[in-house]
ROFIVEX-659903 format. One record per residue (C-alpha): residue number from 1; residue in one letter; z, x, y. Coordinates in Angstrom, 2 decimals. Example, Ala and Ser with C-alpha at 12.3 -4.5 7.8 and 13.67 -1.06 7.14 Angstrom:
   n res       Z       X       Y
   1   A    7.80   12.30   -4.50
   2   S    7.14   13.67   -1.06
//
This chain:
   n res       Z       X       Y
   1   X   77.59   85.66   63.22
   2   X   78.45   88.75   64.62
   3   X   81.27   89.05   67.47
   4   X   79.87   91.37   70.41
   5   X   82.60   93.10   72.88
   6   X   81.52   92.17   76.55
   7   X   83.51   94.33   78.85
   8   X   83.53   95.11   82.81
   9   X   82.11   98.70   83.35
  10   X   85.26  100.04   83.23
  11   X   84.91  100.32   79.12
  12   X   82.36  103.71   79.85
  13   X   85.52  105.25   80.11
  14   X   86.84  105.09   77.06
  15   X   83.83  105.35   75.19
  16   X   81.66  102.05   74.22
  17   X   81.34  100.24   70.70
  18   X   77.76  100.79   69.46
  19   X   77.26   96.65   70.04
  20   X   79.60   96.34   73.41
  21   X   77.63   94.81   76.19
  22   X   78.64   96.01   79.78
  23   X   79.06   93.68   82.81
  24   X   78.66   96.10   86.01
  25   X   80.41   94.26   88.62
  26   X   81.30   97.42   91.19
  27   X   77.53   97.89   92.39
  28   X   74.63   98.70   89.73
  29   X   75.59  102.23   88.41
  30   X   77.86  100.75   85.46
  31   X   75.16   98.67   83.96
  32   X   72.25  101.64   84.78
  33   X   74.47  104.21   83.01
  34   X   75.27  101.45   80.26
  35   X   71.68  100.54   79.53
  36   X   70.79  104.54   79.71
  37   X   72.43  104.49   76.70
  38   X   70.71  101.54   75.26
  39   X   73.81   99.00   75.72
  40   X   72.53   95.62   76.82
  41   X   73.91   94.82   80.46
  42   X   75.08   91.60   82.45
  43   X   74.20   92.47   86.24
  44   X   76.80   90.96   88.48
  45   X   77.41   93.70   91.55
  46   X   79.69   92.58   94.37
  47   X   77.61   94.88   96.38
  48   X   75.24   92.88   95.96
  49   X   76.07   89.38   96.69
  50   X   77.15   88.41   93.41
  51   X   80.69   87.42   94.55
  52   X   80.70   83.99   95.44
  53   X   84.47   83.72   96.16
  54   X   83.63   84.96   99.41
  55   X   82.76   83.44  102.80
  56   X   79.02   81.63  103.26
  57   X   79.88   81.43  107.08
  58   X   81.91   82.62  110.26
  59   X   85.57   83.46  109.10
  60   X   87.21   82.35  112.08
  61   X   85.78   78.59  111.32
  62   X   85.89   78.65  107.36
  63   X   88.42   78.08  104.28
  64   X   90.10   80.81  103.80
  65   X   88.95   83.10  101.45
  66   X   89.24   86.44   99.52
  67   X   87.36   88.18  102.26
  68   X   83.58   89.35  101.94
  69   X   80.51   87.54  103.24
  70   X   77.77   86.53  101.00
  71   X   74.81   83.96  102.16
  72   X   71.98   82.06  100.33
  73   X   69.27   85.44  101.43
  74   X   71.51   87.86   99.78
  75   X   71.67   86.14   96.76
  76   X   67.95   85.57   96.55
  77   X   66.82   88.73   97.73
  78   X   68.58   91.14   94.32
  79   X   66.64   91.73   91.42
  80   X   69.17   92.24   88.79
  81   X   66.67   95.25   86.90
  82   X   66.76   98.06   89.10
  83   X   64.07  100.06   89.33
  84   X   65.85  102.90   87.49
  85   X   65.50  100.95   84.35
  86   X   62.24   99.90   85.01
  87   X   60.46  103.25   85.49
  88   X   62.54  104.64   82.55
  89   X   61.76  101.85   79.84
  90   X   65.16  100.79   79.69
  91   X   64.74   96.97   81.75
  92   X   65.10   94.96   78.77
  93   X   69.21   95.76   78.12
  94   X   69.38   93.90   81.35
  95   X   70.55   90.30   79.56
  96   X   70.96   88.45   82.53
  97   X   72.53   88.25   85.96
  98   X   75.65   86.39   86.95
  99   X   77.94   85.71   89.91
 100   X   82.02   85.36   89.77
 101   X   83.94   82.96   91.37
 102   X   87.83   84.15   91.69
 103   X   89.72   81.20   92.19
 104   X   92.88   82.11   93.78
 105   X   91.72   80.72   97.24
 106   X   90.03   77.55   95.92
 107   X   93.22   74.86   95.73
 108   X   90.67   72.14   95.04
 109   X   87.85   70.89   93.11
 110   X   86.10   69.81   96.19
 111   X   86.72   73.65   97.90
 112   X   85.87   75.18   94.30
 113   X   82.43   73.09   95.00
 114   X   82.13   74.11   98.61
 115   X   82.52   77.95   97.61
 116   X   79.67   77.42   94.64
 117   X   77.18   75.36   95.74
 118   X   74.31   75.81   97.05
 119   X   74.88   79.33   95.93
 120   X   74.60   78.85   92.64
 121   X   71.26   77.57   92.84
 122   X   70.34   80.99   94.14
 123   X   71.36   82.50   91.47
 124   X   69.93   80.09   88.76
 125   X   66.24   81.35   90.47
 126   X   66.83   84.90   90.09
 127   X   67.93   85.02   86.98
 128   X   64.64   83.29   86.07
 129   X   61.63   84.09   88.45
 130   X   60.01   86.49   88.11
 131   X   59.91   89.37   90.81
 132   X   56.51   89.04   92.30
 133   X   57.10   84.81   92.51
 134   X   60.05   85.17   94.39
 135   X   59.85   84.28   97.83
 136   X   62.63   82.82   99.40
 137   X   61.16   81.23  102.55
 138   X   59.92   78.81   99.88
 139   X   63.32   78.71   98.20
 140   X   64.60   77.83  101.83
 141   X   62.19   74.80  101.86
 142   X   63.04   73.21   98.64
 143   X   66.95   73.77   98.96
 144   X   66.73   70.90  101.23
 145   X   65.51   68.49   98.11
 146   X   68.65   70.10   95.88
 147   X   70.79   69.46   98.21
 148   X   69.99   66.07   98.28
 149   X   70.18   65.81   94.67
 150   X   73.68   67.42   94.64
 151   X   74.79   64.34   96.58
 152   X   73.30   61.98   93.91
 153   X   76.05   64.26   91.97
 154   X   79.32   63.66   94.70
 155   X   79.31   67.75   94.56
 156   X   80.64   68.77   97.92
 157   X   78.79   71.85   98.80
 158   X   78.56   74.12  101.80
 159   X   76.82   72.96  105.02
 160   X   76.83   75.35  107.31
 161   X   78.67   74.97  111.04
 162   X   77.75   75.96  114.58
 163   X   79.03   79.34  115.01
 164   X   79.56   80.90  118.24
 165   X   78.60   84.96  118.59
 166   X   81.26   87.79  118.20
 167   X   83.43   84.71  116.62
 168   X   84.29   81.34  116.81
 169   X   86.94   79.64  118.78
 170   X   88.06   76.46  119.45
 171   X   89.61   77.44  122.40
 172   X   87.71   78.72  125.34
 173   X   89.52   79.74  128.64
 174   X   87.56   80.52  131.54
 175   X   87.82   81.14  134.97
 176   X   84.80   80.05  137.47
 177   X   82.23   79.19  134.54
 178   X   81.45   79.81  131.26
 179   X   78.49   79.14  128.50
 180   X   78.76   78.57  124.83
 181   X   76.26   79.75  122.44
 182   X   75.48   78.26  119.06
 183   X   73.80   79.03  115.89
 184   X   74.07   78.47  111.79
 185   X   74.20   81.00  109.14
 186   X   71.21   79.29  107.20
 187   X   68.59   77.13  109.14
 188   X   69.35   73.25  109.19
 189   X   67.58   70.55  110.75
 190   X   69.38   70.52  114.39
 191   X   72.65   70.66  116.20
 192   X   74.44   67.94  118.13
 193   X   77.06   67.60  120.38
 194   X   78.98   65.08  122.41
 195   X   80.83   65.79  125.86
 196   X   82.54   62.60  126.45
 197   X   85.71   62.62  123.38
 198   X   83.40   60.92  120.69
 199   X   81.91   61.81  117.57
 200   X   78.83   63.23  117.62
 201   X   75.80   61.29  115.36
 202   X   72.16   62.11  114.39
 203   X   71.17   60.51  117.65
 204   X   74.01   62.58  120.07
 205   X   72.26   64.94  122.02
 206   X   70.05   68.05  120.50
 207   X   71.75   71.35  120.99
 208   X   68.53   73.63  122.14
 209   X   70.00   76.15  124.71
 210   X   73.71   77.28  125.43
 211   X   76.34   74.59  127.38
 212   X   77.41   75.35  130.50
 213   X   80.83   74.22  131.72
 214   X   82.19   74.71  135.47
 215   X   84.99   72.03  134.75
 216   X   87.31   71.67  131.75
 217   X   86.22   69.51  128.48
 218   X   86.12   69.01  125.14
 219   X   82.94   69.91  122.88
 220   X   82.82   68.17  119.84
 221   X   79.60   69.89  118.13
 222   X   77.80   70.07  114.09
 223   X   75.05   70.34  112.27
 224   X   72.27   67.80  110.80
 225   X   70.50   68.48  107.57
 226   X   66.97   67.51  106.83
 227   X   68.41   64.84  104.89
 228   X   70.59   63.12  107.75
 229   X   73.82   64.57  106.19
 230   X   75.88   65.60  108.81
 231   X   78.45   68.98  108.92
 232   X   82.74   68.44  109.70
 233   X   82.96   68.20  113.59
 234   X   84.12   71.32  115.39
 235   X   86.07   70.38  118.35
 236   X   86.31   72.77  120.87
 237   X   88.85   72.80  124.10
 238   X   87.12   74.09  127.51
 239   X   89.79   75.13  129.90
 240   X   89.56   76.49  133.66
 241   X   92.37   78.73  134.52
 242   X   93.35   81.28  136.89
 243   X   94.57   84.45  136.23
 244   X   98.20   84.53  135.04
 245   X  100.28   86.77  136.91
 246   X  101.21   90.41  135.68
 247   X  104.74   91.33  135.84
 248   X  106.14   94.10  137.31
 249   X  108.73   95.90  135.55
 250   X  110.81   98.66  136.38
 251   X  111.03  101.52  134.19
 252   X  109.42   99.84  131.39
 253   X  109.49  102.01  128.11
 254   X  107.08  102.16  124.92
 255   X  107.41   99.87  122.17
 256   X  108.71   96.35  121.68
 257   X  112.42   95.12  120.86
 258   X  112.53   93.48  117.29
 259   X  115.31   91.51  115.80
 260   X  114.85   90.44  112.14
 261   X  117.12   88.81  109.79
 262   X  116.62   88.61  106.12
 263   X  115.87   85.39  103.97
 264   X  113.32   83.35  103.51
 265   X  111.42   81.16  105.80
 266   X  108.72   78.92  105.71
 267   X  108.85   78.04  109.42
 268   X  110.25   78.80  112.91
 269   X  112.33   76.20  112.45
 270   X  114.50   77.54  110.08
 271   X  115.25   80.51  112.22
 272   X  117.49   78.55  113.93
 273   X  120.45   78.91  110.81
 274   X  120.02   82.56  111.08
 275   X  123.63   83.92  111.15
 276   X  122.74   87.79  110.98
 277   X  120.61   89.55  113.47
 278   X  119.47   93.05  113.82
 279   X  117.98   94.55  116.55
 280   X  115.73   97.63  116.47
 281   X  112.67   98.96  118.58
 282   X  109.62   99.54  117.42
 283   X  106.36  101.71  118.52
 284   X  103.71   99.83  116.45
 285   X  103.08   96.65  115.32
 286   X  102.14   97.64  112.28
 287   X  106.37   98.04  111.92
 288   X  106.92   94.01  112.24
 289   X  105.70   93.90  108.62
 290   X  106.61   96.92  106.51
 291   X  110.74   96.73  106.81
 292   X  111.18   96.76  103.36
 293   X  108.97   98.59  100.64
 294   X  106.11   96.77   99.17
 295   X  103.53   98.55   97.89
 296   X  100.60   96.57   95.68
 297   X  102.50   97.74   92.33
 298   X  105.71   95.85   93.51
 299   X  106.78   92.41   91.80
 300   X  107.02   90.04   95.13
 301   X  110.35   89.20   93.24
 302   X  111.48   92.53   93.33
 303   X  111.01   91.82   97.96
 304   X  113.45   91.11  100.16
 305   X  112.00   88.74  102.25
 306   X  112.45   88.92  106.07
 307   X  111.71   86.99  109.72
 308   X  111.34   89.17  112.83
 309   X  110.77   88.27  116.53
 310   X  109.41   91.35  118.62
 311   X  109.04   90.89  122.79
 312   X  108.41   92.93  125.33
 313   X  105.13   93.38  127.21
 314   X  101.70   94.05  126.58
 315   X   99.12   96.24  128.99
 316   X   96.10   94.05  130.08
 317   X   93.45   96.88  130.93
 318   X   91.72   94.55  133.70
 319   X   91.27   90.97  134.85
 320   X   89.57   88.73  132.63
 321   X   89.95   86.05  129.94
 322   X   90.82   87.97  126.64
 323   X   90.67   86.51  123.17
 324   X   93.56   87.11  121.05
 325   X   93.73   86.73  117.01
 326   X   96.60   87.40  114.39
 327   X   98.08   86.69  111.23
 328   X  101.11   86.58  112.53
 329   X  103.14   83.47  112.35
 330   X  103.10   82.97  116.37
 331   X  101.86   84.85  119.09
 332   X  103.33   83.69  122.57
 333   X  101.78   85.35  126.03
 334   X  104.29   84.71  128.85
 335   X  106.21   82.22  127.77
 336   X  103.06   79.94  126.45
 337   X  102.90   79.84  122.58
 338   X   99.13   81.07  122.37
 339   X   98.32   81.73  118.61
 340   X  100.43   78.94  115.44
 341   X   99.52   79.64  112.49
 342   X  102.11   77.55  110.76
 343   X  101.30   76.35  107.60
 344   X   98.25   78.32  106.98
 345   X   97.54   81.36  104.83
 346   X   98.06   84.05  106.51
 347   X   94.59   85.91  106.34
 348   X   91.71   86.19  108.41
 349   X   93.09   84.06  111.61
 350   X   91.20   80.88  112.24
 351   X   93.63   80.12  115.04
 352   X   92.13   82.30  117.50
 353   X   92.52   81.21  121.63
 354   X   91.70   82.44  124.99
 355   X   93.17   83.13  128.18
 356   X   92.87   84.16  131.60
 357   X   95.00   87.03  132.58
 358   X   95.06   89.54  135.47
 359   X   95.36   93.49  135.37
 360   X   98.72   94.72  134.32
 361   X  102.18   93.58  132.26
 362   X  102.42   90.61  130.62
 363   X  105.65   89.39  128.45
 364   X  104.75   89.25  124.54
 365   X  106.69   87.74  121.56
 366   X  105.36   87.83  118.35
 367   X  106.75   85.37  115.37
 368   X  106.52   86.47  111.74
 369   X  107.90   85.36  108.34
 370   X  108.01   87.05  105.54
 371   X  106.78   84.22  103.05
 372   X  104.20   83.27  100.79
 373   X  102.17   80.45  101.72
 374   X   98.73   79.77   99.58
 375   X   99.32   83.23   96.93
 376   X   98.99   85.42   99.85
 377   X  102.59   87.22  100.63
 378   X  102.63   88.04  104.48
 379   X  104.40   91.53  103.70
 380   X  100.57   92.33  102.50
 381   X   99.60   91.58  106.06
 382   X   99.53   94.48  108.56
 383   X  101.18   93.01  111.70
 384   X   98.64   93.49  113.96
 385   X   97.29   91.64  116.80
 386   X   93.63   91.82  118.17
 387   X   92.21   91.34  121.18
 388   X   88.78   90.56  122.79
 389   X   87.48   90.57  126.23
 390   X   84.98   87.77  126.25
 391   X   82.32   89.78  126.90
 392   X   82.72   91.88  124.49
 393   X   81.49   92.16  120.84
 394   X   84.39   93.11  118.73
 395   X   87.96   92.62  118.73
 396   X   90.13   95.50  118.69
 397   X   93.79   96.04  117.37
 398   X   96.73   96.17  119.83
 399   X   98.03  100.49  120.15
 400   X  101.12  101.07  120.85
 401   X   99.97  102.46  124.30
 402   X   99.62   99.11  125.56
 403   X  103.18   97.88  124.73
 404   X  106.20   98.18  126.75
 405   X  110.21   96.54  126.77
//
């Protein structure tokens, strides 16, 4: 038999083998310009949900992952033969459809399995329905009897966790009351939650409408399927406050103080042997993280790793409780250590908390290490901190016009 060249679209650049099969995985244009030209195609578009690697639910709660978002509907919902090929004759090049799993996030079988399933199944139906017997309400239905054959398997897929709106945190500060709000990603049989420290069963109480609290407490909350087969617990802190304090500082001038000493450091701990200190200021925080060169096309190896502490004092535009998130390796808000995110791969925070804080100055330090933990190198990371008033949607990066020393 015959060997056939399967290449990523990239090979229309260089001109195609007459036999070369194309596999268009940066949106559909690849494997429509491919199959123009009567090449057969393998559809598998990132743009369109056919990157599995990436999240199936709220970031802030999840594994960490390579970044994207794709869920069960998007999956469903392409038709791997565009229409193009369709009205111009051209549909049957289209071999097949497939999704790609990168597995440089995935340290385990069992999170391998959690990232592919039930997604996979998904996909499996689209590549073999046929367009006008899709319908994925249906598909919605019966992935509640899959499911429960995947556990005749031991596969540990995804179940999908109560999420809160504008992102999840386990730690919510408030000041006279607040309200949490749940939903899922992908419909499941209920929610329950427990308010009294234990862990919450099929029979705990129904989650129906949002949970007020006037007092501090812990929220211990997941999801039931259809089956009985419950979701990890999220536990959540609830903590009344008052407003810290600002701080009033004379004369107090842009930027933050930084001192940074080079080696390498896995924790905060290790700081402590540092011998060599320098001290600089800084404008942006985007400076904690790019003291040394390190563009993509640099070798880690060729790096000079780094640990820098910058303080000083960040602008709070009004009262309020603010959410703050980073990447960072600590983020400490007068004098309390607010944000640790030791030990964890430094993308996409899921160490978020909240706090109460009045109008005005309020001291900052902000940890980081320049080390690679889990394949991702922090110098990759931007520095940044974000911030959220809690009733707003989005969080928003730290400017430089909000920090002082």
């Amino acid at each position: 038999m015959a060997k056939k060249m399967i290449g990523w679209y990239e090979i229309l650049e260089g001109g195609l083998a007459p036999t070369a099969i194309v596999m268009s995985w940066q949106g559909e244009e690849g494997g429509i310009a491919a199959a123009s030209m009567d090449h057969e195609v393998i559809m598998t578009p990132a743009s369109n949900g056919m990157y599995i690697d990436q999240f199936e639910g709220d970031p802030k709660i999840e594994p960490v992952s390579i970044g994207g978002y794709t869920l069960l509907d998007r999956i469903y919902n392409y038709d791997p033969t565009p229409d193009t090929l369709v009205k111009t004759g051209k549909a049957h090049y289209v071999k097949g459809v497939q999704c790609n799993t990168w597995s440089e996030y995935m340290y385990t079988e069992e999170l391998r399995e959690y990232r592919v399933f039930p997604r996979i199944i998904a996909l499996s139906e689209i590549a073999w329905t046929q367009l006008d017997r899709k319908d994925y309400k249906d598909f919605e239905r019966r992935i509640d009897n899959a499911l429960v054959r995947l556990d005749g398997h031991n596969i540990n897929y995804h179940i999908p966790l109560p999420e809160q709106p504008n992102g999840s945190c386990d730690f919510v500060a408030f000041t006279d009351k607040t309200s949490l709000e749940f939903r899922t990603p992908r419909p499941v049989h209920k929610m329950v939650y427990t308010l009294d420290g234990s862990e919450p069963t099929v029979n705990s109480t129904q989650y129906t409408t949002p949970i007020e609290f006037t007092e501090s407490g812990i929220l211990k909350i997941r999801t039931v399927l259809v089956s009985g087969k419950m979701s990890k617990v999220r536990t959540i802190t609830i903590e009344k406050q008052t407003l810290a304090p600002a701080i009033k500082v004379a004369n107090p001038k842009p930027g933050l103080k930084m001192a940074k000493t080079y080696g390498y450091y896995l924790n905060v701990e290790g700081l402590a042997n540092a011998e060599i200190w320098q001290t600089i200021t800084i404008k942006s925080l985007r400076e904690i993280t790019n003291q040394e060169k390190a563009d993509w096309g640099i070798s880690i190896r060729d790096f000079k790793p780094y640990a820098a502490i910058a303080t000083g004092y960040i602008e709070i535009p009004e009262d309020g409780v603010y959410y703050f998130s980073s990447d960072n390796e600590e983020v400490w808000i007068d004098n309390k250590l607010l944000i640790n995110n030791r030990g964890e791969v430094k993308r996409f925070s899921r160490n978020d908390k909240s706090v109460a804080l009045a109008k005005g100055l309020h001291e900052i330090k902000i940890v980081y290490l320049g080390h690679i933990i889990g394949g991702w190198p922090t110098i990759w990371s931007d520095g940044s901190v974000s911030i959220r008033k809690e009733d707003a949607k989005e969080f928003t990066k730290v400017q430089p016009e909000m920090l002082f020393f």
